[in-house]
C-alpha positions in Angstrom: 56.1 73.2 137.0 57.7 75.9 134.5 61.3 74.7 133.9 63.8 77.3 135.0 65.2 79.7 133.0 68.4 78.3 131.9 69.9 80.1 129.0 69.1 83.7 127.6 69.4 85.8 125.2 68.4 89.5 124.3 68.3 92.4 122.3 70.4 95.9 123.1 69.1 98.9 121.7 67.9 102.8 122.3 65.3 103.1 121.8 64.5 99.1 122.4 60.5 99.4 122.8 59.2 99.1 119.9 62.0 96.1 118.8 60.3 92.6 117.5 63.2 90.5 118.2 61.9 89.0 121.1 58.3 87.9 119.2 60.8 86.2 117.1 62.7 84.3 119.3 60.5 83.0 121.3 58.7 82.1 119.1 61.5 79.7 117.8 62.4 78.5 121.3 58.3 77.4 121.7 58.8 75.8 118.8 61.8 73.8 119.3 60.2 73.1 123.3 63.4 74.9 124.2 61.5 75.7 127.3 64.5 76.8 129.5 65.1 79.7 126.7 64.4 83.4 127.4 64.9 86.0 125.3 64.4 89.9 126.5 65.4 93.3 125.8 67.3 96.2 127.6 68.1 99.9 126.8 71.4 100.4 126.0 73.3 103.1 124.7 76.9 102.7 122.7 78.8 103.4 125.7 76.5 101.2 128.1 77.2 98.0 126.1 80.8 96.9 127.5 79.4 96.8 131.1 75.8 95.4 129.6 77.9 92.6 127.8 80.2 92.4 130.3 78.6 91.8 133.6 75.8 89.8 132.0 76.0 86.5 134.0 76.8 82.8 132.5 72.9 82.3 130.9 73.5 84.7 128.5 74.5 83.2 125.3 74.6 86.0 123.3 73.4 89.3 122.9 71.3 91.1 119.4 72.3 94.7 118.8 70.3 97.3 117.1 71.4 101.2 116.8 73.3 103.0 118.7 75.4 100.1 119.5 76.6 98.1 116.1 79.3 99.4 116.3 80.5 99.6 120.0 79.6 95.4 119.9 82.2 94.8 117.1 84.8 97.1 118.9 83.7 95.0 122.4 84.1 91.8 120.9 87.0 89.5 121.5 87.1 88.1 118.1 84.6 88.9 114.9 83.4 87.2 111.5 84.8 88.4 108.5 82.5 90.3 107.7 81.7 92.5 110.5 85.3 93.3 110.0 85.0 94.3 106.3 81.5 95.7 107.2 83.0 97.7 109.9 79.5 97.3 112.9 78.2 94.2 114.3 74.3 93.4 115.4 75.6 89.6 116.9 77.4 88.9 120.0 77.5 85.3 120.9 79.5 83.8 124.0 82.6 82.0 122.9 84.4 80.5 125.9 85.1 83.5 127.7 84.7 86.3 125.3 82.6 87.1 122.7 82.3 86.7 119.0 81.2 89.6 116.7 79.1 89.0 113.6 76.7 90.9 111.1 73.4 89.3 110.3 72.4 91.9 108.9 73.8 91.0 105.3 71.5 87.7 105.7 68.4 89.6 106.3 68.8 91.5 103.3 69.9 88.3 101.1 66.9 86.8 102.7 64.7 89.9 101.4 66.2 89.9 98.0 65.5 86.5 97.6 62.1 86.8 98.6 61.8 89.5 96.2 63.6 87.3 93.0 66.5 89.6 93.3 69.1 87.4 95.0 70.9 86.5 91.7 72.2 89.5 89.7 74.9 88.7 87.9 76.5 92.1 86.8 73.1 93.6 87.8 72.6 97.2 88.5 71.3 98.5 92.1 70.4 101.7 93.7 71.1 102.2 97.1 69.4 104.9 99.9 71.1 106.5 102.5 75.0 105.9 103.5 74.4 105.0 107.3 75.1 102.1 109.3 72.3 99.6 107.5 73.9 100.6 103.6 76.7 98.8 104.7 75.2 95.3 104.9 73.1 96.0 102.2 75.7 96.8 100.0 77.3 93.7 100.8 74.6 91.6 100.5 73.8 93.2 96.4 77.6 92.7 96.1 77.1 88.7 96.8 74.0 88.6 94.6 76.1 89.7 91.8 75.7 93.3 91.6 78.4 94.9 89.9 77.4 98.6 90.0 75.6 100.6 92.9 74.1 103.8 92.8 74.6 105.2 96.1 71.4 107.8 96.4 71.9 110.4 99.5 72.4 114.2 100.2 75.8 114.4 100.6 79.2 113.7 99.6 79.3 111.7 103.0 78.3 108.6 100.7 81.8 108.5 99.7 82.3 106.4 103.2 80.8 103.3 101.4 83.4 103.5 98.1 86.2 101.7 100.1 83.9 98.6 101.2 82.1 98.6 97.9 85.7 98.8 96.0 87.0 95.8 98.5 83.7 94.0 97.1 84.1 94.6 93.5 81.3 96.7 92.9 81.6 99.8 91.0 79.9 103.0 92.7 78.4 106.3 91.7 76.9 109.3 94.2 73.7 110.2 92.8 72.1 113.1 94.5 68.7 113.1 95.6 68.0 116.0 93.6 69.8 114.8 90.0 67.5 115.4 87.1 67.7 112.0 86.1 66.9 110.5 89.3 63.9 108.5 88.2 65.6 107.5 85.2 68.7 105.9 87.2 66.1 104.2 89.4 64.5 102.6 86.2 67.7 101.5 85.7 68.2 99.6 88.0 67.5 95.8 88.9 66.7 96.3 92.5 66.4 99.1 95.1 67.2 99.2 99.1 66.3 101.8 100.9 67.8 102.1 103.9 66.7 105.6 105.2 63.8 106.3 107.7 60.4 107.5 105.3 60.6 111.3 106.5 64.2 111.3 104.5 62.1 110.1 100.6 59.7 112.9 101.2 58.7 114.3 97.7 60.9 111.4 96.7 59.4 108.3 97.0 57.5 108.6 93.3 60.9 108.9 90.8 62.0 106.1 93.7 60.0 103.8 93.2 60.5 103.6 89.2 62.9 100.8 90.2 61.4 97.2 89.3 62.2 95.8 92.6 62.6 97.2 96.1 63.3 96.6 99.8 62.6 99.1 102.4 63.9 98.8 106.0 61.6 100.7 107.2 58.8 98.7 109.4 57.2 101.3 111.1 55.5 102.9 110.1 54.0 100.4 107.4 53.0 100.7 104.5 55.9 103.0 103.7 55.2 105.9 101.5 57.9 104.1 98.9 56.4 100.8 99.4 52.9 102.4 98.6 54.4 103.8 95.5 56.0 100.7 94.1 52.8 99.1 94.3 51.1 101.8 92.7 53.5 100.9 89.5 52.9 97.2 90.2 56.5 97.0 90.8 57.3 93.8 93.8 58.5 95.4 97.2 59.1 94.3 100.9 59.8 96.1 104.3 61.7 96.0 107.0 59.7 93.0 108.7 61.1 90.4 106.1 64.8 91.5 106.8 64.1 91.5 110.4 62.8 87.6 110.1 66.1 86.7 107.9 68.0 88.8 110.2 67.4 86.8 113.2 67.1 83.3 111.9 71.1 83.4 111.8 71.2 84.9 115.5 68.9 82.3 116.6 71.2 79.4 115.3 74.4 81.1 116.5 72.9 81.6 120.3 71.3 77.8 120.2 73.1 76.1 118.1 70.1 74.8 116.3 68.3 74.9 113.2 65.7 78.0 113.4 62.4 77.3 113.0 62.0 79.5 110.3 58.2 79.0 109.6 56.7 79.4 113.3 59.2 82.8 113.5 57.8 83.8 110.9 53.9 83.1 111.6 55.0 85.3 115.0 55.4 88.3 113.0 53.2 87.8 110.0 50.4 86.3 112.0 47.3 85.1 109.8 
């Protein structure tokens, strides 16, 4: 007899499809013979999360959150981690008594990344960073607690500057550097590591001077191999996607939800299979 289904979790997004986050957790659940585990997945815009959240029943013990709604969670929750405060969006919920507790993983999957990648201890290193939306955020706190003491902040417009108050708060010096500067291969050579955290259509005709840089992570999952990825590889320069973040993402939601140790190898044979 299949044991009933005592405690969920899931993942809130839009579009939510296409999301891996249930591979990976139940995967870890089947590992541990948590067999009265589920985790599933709903559409859910930023204004549908309160009731989502809110009406979901006592089983739920906590809730993933991909875009739009990182950061309607942190402004939902009840209480919040550091550092979804100072990161200012949350992709954790967990049940704590009767509210809910807001934290950012995030920063963990790309530590996780840059670790993988030998770039998790930079002391007074040099990183570029892609794109100023919600995903620079943990990154640049996660190159920040690697040791990076200088970022430069790669996008189109002067709407990068939105990063200089968390990156000033973290002790890391910051510089806009347009994606049409002369020099942009150059400051990309420069650099120790590069995250990119923009979707592939954004590098077009960019990911060559890009991918100069000796290390890089790249979001991006899907479509894979990303045209950056591609071209670090080219240059026999070390680079990972979006899946390894994903994996180190979720092996700190797993843990909060459970409160056990994640399985981190079985996880990760569910989405690197073979």
């Amino acid at each position: 007899m299949t044991p009933a289904i005592a405690h969920r979790a899931a993942v809130l997004g839009d579009p939510v499809e296409h999301s891996r986050s249930p591979i990976l957790h139940n995967a870890g659940y089947a590992a541990l013979g948590l067999e009265d585990w589920e985790y599933g997945r709903f559409r859910c815009a930023a204004e549908d999360l309160p009731g989502i959240v809110g009406g979901a029943d006592a089983s739920y013990a906590g809730f993933s959150v991909t875009m739009p709604g990182k950061f309607a969670a942190l402004d939902f929750a009840d209480e919040a981690t550091d550092r979804a405060r100072a990161i200012g969006s949350a992709n954790t919920l967990v049940r704590v008594g009767d509210g809910w507790r807001a934290d950012n993983t995030d920063c963990d999957g790309v530590t996780g990344a840059l670790r993988e990648l030998g770039a998790h201890r930079l002391p007074d290193g040099r990183a570029m960073l892609v794109g100023a939306g919600g995903t620079a955020r943990p990154a640049l706190w996660a190159l920040a607690k690697a040791g990076v003491r200088h970022v430069s902040a790669v996008a189109r417009s002067e709407r990068v500057y939105a990063l200089e108050p968390l990156a000033a708060q973290l002790g890391v010096g910051f510089t806009w550097v347009p994606f049409t500067a002369p020099n942009l291969a150059d400051v990309a050579g420069a650099a120790d590591v590069l995250v990119s955290t923009v979707p592939s259509e954004a590098l077009e005709g960019y990911a060559g001077p890009l991918a100069r840089a000796p290390r890089i992570l790249d979001v991006i999952y899907d479509p894979w191999p990303t045209p950056l990825v591609q071209a670090a590889e080219r240059n026999g320069h070390a680079a990972l996607g979006g899946l390894t973040m994903l994996l180190h993402q979720a092996l700190g939601q797993f843990e909060q939800f459970t409160g056990r140790p994640a399985p981190e190898a079985a996880m990760r044979e569910a989405l690197f299979p073979g």
